[in-house]
PDB file as gemmi writes it, atoms N, CA and C in Angstrom:
CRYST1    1.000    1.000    1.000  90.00  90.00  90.00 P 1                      
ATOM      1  N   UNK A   1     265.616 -49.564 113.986  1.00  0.00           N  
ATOM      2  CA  UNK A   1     264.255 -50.004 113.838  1.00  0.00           C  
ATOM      3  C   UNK A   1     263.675 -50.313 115.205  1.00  0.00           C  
ATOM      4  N   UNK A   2     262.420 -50.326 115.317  1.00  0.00           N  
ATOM      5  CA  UNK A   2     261.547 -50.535 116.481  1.00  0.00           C  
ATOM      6  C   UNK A   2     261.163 -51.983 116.030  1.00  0.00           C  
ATOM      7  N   UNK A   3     261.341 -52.516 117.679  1.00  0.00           N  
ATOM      8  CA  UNK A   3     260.686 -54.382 117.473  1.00  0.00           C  
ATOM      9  C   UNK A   3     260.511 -54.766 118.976  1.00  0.00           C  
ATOM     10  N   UNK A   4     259.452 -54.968 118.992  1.00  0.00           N  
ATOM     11  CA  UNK A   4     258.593 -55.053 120.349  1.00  0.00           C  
ATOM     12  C   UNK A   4     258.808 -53.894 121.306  1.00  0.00           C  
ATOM     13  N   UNK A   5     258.596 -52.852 120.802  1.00  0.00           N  
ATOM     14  CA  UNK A   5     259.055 -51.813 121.716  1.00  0.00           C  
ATOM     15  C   UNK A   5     260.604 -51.559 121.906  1.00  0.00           C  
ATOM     16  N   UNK A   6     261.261 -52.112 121.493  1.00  0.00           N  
ATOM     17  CA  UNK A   6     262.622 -51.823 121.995  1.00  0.00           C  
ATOM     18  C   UNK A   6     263.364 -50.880 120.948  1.00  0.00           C  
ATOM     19  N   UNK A   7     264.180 -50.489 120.617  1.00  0.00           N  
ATOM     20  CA  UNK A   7     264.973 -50.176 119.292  1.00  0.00           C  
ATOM     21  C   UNK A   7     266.188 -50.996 119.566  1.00  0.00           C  
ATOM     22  N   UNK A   8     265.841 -51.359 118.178  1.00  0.00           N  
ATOM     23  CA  UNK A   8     267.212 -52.504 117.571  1.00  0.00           C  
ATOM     24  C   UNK A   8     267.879 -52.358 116.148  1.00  0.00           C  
ATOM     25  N   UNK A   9     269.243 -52.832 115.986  1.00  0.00           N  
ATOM     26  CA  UNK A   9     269.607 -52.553 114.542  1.00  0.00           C  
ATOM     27  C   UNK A   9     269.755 -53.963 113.891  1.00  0.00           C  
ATOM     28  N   UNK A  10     269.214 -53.566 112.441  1.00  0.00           N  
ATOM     29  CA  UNK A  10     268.686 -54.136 111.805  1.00  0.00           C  
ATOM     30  C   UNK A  10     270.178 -54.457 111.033  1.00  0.00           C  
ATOM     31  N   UNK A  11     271.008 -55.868 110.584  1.00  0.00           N  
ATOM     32  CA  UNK A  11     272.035 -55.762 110.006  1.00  0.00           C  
ATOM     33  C   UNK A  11     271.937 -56.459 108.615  1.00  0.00           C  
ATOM     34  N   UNK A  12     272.109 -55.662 107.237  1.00  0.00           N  
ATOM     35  CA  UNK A  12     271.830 -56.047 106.187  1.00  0.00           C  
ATOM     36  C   UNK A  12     273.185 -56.813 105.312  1.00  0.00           C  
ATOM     37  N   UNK A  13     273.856 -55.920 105.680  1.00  0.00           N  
ATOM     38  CA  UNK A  13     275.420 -57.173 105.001  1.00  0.00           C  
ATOM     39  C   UNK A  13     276.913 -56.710 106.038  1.00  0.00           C  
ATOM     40  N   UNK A  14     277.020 -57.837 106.533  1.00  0.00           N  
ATOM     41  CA  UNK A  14     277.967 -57.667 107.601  1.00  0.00           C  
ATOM     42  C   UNK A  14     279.485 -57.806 106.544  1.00  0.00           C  
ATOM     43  N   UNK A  15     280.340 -56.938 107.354  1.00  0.00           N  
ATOM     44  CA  UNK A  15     281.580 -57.045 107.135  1.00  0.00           C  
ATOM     45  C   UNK A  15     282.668 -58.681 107.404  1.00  0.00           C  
ATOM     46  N   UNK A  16     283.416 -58.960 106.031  1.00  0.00           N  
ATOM     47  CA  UNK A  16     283.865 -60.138 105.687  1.00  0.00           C  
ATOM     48  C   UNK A  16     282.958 -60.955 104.614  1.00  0.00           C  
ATOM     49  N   UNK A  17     281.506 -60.454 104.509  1.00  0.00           N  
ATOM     50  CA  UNK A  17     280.439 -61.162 103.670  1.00  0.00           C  
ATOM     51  C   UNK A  17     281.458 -60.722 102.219  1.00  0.00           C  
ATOM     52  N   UNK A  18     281.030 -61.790 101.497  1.00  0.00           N  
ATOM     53  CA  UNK A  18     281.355 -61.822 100.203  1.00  0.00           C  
ATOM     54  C   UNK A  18     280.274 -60.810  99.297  1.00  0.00           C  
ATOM     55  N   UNK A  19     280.813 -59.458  99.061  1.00  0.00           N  
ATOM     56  CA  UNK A  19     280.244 -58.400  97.903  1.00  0.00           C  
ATOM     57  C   UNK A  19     279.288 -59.191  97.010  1.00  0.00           C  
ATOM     58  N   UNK A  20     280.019 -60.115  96.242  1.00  0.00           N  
ATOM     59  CA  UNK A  20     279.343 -60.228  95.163  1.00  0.00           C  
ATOM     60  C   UNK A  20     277.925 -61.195  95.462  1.00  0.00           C  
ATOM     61  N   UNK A  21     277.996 -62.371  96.400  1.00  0.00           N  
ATOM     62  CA  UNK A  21     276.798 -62.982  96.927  1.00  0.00           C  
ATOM     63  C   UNK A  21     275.965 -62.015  97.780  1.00  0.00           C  
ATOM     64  N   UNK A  22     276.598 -60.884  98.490  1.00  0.00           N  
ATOM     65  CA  UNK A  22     275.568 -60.381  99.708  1.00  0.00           C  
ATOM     66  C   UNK A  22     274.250 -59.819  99.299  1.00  0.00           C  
ATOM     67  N   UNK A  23     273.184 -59.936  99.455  1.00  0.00           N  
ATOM     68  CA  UNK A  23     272.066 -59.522  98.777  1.00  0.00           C  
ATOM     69  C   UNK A  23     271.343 -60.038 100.207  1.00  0.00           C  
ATOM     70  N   UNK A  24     270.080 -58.575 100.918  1.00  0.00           N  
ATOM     71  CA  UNK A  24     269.388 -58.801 101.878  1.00  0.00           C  
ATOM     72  C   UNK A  24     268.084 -57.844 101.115  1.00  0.00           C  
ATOM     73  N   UNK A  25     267.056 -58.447 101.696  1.00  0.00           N  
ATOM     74  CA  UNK A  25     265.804 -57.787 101.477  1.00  0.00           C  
ATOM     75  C   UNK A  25     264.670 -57.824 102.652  1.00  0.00           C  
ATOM     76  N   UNK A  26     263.857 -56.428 103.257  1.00  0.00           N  
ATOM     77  CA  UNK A  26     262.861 -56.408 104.395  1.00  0.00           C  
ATOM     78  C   UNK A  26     262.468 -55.470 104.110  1.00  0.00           C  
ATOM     79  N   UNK A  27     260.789 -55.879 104.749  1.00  0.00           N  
ATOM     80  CA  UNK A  27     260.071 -55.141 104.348  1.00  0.00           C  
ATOM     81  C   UNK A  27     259.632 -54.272 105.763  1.00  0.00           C  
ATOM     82  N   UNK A  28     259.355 -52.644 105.765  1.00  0.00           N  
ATOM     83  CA  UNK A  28     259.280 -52.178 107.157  1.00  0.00           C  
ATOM     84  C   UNK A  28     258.004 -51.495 106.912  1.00  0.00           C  
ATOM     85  N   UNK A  29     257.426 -50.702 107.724  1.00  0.00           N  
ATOM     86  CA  UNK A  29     256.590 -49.821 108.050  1.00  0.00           C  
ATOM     87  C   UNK A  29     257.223 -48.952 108.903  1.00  0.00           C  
ATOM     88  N   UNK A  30     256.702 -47.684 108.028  1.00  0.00           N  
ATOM     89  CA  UNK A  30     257.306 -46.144 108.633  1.00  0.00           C  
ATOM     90  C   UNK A  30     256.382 -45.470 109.523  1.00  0.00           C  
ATOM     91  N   UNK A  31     257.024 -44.915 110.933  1.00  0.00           N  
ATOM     92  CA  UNK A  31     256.394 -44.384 111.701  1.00  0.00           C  
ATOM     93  C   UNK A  31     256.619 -43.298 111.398  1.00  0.00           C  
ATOM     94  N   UNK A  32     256.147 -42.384 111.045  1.00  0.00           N  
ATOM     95  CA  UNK A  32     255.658 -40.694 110.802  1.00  0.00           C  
ATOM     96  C   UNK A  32     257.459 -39.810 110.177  1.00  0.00           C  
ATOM     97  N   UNK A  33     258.091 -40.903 109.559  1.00  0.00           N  
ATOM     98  CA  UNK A  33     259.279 -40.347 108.287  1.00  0.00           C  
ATOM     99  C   UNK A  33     258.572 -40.642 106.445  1.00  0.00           C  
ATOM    100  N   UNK A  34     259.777 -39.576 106.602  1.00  0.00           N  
ATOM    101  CA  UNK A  34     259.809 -39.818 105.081  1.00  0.00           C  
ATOM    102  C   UNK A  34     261.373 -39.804 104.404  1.00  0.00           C  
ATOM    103  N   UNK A  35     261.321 -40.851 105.145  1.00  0.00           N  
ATOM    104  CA  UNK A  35     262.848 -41.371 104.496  1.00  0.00           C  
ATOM    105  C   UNK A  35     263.842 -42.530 105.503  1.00  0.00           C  
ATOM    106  N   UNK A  36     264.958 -43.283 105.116  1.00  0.00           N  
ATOM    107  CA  UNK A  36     265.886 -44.333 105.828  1.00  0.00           C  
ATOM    108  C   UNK A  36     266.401 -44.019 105.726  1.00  0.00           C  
ATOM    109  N   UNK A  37     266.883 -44.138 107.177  1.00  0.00           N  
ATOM    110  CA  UNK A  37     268.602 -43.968 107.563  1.00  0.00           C  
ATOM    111  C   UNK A  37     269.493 -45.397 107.779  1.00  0.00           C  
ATOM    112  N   UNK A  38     270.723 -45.467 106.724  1.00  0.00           N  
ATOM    113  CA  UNK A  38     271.462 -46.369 107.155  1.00  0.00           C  
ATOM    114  C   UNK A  38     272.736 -45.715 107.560  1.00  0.00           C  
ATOM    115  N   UNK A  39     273.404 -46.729 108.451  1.00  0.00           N  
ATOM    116  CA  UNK A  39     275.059 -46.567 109.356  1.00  0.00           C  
ATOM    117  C   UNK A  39     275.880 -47.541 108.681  1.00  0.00           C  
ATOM    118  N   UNK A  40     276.796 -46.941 108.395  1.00  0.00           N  
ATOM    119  CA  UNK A  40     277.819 -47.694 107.715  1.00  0.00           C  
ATOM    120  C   UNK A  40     278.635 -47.634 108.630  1.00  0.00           C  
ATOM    121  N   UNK A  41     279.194 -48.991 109.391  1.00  0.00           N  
ATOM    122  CA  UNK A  41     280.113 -49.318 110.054  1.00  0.00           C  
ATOM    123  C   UNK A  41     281.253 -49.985 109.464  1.00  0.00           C  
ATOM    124  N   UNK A  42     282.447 -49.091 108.660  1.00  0.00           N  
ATOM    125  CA  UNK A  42     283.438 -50.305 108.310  1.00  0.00           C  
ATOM    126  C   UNK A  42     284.113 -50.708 109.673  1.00  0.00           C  
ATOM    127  N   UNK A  43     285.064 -51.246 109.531  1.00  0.00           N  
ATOM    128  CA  UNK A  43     285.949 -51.806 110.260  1.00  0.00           C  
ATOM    129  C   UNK A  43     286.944 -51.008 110.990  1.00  0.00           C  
ATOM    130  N   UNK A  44     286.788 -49.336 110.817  1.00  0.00           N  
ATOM    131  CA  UNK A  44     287.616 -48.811 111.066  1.00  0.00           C  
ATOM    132  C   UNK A  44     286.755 -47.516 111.740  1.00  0.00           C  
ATOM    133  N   UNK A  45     286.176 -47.676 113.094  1.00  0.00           N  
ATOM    134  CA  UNK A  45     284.853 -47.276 113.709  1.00  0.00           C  
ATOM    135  C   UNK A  45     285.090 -45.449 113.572  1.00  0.00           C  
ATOM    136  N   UNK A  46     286.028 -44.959 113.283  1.00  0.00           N  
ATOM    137  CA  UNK A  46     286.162 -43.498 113.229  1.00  0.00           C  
ATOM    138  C   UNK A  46     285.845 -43.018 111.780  1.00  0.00           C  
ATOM    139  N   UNK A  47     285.337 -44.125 111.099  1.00  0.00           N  
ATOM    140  CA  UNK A  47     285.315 -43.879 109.134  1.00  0.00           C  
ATOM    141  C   UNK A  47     283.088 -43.975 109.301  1.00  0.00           C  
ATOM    142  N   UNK A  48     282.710 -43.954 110.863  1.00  0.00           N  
ATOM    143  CA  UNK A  48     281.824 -44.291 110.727  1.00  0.00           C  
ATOM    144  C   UNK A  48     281.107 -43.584 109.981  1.00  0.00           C  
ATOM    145  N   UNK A  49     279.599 -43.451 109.472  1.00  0.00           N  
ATOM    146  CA  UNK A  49     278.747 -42.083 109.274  1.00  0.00           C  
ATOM    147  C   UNK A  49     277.603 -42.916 108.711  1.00  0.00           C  
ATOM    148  N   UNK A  50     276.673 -41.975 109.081  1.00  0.00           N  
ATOM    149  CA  UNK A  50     275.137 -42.067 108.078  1.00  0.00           C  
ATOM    150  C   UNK A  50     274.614 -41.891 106.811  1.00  0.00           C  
ATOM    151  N   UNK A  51     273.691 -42.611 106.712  1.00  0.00           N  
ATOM    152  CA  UNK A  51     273.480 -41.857 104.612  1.00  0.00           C  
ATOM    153  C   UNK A  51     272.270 -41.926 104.703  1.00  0.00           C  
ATOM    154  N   UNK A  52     271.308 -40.811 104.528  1.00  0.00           N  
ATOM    155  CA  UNK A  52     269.656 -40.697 104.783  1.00  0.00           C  
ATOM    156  C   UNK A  52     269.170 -40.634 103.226  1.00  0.00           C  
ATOM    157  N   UNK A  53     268.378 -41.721 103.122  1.00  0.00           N  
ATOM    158  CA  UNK A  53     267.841 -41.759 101.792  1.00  0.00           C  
ATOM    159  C   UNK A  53     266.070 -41.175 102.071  1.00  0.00           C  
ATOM    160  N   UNK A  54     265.715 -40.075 101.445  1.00  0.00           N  
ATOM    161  CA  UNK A  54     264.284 -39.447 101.099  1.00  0.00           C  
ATOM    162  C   UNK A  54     263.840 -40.076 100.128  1.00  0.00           C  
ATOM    163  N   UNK A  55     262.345 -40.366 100.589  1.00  0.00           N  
ATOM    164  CA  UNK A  55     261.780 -40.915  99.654  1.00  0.00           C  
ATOM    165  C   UNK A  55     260.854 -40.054  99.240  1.00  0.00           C  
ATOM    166  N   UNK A  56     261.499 -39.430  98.573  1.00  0.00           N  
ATOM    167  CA  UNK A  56     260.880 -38.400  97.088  1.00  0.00           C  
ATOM    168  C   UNK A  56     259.657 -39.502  96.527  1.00  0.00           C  
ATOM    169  N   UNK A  57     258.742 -38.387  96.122  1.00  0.00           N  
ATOM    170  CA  UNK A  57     257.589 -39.047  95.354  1.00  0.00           C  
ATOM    171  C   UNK A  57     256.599 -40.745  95.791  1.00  0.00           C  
ATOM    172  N   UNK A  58     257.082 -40.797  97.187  1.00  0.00           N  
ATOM    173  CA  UNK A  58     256.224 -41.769  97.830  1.00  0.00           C  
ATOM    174  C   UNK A  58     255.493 -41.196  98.683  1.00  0.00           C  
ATOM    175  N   UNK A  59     254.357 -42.262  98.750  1.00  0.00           N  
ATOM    176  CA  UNK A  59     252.964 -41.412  99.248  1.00  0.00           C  
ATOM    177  C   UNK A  59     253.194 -40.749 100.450  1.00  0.00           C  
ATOM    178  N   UNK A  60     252.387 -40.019 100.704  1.00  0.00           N  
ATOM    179  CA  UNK A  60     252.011 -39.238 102.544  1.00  0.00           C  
ATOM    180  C   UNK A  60     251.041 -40.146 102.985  1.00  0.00           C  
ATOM    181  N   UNK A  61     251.399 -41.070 103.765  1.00  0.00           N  
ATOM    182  CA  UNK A  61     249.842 -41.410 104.478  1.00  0.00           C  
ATOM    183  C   UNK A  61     250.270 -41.275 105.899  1.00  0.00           C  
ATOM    184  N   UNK A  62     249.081 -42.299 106.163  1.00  0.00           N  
ATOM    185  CA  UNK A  62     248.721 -42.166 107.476  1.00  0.00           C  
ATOM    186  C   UNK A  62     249.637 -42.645 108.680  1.00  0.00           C  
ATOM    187  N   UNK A  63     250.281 -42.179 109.853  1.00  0.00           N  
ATOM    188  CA  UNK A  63     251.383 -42.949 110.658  1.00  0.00           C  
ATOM    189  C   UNK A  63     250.944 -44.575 110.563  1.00  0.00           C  
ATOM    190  N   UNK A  64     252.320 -45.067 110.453  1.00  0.00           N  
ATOM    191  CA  UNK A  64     252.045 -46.583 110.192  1.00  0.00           C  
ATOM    192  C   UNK A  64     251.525 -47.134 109.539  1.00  0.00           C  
ATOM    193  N   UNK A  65     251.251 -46.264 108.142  1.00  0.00           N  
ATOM    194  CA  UNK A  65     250.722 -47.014 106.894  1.00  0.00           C  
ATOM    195  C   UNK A  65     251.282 -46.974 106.195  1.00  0.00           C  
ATOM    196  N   UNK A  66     252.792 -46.900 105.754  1.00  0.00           N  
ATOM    197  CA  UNK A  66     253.812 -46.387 104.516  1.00  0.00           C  
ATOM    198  C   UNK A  66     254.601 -48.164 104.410  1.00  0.00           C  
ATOM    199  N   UNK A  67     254.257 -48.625 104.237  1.00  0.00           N  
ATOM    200  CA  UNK A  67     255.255 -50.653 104.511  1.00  0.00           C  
ATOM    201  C   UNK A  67     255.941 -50.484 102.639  1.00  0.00           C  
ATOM    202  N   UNK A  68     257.076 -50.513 103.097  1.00  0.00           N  
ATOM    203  CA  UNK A  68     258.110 -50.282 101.815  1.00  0.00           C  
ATOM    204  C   UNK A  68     259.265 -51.726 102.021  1.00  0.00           C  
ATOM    205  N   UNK A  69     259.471 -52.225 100.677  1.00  0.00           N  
ATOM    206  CA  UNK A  69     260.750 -53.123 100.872  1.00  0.00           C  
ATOM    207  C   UNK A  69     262.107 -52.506 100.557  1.00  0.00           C  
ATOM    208  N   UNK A  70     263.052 -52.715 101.098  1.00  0.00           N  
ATOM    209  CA  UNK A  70     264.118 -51.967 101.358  1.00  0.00           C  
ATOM    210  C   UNK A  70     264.941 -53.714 100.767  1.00  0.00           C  
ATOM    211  N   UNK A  71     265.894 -53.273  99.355  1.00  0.00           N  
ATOM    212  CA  UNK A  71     266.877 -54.514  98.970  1.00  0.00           C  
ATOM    213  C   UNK A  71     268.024 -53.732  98.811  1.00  0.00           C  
ATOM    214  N   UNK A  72     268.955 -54.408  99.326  1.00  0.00           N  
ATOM    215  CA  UNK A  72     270.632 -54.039  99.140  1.00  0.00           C  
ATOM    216  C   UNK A  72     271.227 -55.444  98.445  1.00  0.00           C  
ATOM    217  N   UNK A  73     272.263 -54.866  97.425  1.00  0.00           N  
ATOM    218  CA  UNK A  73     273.468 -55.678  97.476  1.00  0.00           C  
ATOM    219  C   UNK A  73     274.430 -54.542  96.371  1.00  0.00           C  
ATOM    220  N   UNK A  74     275.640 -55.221  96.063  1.00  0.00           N  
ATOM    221  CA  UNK A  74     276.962 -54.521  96.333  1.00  0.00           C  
ATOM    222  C   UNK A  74     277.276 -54.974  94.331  1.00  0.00           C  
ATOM    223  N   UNK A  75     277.808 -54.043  93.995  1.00  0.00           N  
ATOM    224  CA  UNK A  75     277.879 -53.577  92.035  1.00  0.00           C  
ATOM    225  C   UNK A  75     279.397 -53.967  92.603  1.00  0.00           C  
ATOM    226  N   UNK A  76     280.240 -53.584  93.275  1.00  0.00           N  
ATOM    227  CA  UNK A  76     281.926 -53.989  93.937  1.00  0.00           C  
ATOM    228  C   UNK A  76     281.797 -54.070  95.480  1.00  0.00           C  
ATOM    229  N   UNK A  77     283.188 -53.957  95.748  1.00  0.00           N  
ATOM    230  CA  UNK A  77     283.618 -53.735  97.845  1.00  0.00           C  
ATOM    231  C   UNK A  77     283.364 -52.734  97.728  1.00  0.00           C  
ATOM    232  N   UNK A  78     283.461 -51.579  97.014  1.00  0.00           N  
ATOM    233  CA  UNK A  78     283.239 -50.141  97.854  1.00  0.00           C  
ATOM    234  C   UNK A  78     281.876 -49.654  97.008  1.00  0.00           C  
ATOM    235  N   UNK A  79     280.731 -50.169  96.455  1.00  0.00           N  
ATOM    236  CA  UNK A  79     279.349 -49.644  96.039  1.00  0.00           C  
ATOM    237  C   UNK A  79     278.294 -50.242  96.520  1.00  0.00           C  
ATOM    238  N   UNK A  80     277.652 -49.711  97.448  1.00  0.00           N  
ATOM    239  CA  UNK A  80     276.358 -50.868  97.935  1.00  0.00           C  
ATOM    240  C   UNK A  80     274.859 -49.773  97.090  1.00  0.00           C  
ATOM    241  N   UNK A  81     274.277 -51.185  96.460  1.00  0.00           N  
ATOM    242  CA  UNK A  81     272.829 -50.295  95.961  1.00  0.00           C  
ATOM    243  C   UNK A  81     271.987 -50.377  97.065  1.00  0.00           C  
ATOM    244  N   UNK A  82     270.852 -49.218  97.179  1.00  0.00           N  
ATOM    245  CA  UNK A  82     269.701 -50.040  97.860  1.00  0.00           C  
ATOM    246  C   UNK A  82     268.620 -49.233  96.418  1.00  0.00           C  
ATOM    247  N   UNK A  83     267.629 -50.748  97.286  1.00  0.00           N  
ATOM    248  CA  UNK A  83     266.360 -49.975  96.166  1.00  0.00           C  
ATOM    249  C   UNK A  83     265.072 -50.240  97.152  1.00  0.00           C  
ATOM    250  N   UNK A  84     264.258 -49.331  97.136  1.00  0.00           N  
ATOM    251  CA  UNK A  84     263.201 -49.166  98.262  1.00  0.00           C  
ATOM    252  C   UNK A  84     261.930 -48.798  97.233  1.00  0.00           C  
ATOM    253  N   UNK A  85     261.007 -49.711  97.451  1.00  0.00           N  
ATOM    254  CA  UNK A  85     259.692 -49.570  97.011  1.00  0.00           C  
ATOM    255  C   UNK A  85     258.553 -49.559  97.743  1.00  0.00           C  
ATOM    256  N   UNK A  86     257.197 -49.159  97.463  1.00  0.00           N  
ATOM    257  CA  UNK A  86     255.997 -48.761  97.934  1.00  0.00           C  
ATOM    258  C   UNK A  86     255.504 -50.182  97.951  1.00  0.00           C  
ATOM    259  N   UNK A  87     255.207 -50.532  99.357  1.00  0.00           N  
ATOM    260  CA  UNK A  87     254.405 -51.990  98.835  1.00  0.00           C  
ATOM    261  C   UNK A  87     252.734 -51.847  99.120  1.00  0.00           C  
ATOM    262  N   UNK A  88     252.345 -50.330  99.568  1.00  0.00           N  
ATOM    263  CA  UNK A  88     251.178 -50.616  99.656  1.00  0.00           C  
ATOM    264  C   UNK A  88     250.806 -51.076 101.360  1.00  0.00           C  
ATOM    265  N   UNK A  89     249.643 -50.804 101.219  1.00  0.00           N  
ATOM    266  CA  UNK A  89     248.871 -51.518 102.856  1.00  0.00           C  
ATOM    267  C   UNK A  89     248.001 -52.021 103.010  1.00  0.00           C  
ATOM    268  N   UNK A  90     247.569 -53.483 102.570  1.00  0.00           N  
ATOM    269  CA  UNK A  90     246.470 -54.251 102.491  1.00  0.00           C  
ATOM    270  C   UNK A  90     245.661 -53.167 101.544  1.00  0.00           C  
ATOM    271  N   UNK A  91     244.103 -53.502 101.340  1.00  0.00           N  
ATOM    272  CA  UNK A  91     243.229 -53.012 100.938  1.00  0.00           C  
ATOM    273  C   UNK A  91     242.912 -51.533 101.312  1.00  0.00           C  
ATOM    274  N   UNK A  92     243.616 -51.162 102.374  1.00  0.00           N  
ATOM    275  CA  UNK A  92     243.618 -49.413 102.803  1.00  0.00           C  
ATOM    276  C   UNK A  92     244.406 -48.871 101.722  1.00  0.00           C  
ATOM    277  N   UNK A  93     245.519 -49.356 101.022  1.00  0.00           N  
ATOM    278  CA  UNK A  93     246.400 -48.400 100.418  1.00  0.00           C  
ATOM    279  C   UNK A  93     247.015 -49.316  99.572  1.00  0.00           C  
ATOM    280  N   UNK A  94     246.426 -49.113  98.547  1.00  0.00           N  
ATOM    281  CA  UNK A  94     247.244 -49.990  97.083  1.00  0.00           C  
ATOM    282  C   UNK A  94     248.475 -49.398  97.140  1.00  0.00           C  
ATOM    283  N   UNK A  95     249.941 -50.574  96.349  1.00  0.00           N  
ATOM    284  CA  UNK A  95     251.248 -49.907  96.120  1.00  0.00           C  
ATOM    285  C   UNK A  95     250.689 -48.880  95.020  1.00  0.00           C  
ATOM    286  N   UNK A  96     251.877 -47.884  94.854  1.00  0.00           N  
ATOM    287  CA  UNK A  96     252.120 -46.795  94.164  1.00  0.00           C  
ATOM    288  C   UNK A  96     252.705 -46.927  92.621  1.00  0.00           C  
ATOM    289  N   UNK A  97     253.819 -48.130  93.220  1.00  0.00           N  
ATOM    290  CA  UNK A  97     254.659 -48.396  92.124  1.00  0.00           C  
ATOM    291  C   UNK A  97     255.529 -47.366  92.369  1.00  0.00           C  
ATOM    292  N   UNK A  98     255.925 -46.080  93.476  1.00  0.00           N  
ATOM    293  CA  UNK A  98     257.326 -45.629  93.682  1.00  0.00           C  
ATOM    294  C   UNK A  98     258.502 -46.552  93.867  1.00  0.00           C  
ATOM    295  N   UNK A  99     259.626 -46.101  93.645  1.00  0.00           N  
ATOM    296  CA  UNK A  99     260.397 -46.731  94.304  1.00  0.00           C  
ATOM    297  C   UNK A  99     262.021 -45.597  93.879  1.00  0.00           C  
ATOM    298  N   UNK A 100     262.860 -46.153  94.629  1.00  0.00           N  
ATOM    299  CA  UNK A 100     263.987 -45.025  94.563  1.00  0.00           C  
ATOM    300  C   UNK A 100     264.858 -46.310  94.421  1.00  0.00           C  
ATOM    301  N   UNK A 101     266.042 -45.736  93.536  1.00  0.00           N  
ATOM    302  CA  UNK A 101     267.497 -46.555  93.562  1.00  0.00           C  
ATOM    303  C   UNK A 101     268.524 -45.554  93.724  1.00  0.00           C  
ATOM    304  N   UNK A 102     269.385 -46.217  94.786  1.00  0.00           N  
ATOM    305  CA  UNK A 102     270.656 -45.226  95.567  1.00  0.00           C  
ATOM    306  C   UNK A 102     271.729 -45.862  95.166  1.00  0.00           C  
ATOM    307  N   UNK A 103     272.904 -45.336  94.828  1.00  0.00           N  
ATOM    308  CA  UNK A 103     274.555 -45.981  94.973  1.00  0.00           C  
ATOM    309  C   UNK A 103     274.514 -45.363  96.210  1.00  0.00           C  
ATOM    310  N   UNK A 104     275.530 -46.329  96.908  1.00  0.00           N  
ATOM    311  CA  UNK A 104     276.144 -45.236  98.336  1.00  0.00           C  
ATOM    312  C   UNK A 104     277.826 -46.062  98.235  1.00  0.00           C  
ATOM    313  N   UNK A 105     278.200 -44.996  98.311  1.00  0.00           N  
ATOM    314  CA  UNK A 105     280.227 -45.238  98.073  1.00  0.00           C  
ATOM    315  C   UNK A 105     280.412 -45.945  99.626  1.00  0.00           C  
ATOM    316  N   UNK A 106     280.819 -46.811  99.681  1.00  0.00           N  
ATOM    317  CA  UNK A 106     281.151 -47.082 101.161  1.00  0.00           C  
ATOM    318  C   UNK A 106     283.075 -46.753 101.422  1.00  0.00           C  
TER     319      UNK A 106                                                      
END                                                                             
């Protein structure tokens, strides 16, 4: 993610967190994608890899007008959900009511 100009990573449930409590939720604005990328870092840095979630059937707008909430938490240790919805952009762009739900096997 971008934050004050810099790029930084954004960490949603760190390793040792307890599965069944971990639950994170943020809300972003997309610069000219259509879709999130998360990095799954276990503990074992050569098991690393990416998982690009498309967001099918959410709007096209304008750069820097797409602000979606992005929630994770974990069904076991090895299933993390996310669920990503349209929140809309002030009075320029009512939500949609899209939203996508992912398993990702960790």
């Amino acid at each position: 993610m971008q934050h004050q100009d810099k790029e930084k990573q954004l960490v949603l449930a760190a390793a040792g967190d307890s599965w069944y409590d971990s639950r994170s939720e943020v809300e972003l604005i997309l610069e000219d994608q259509n879709y999130i990328e998360f990095s799954i870092l276990p503990q074992d840095v050569r098991k690393r890899r990416t998982v690009k979630l498309e967001l099918e059937g959410f709007p096209v707008r304008d750069d820097k007008s797409v602000r979606v909430s992005v929630q994770i938490g974990f069904l076991d240790e090895r299933t993390m959900v996310v669920v990503v919805k349209d929140k809309g952009f002030g009075e320029f762009y009512p939500s949609t009511g899209a939203s996508i739900r992912q398993e990702v096997t960790l």
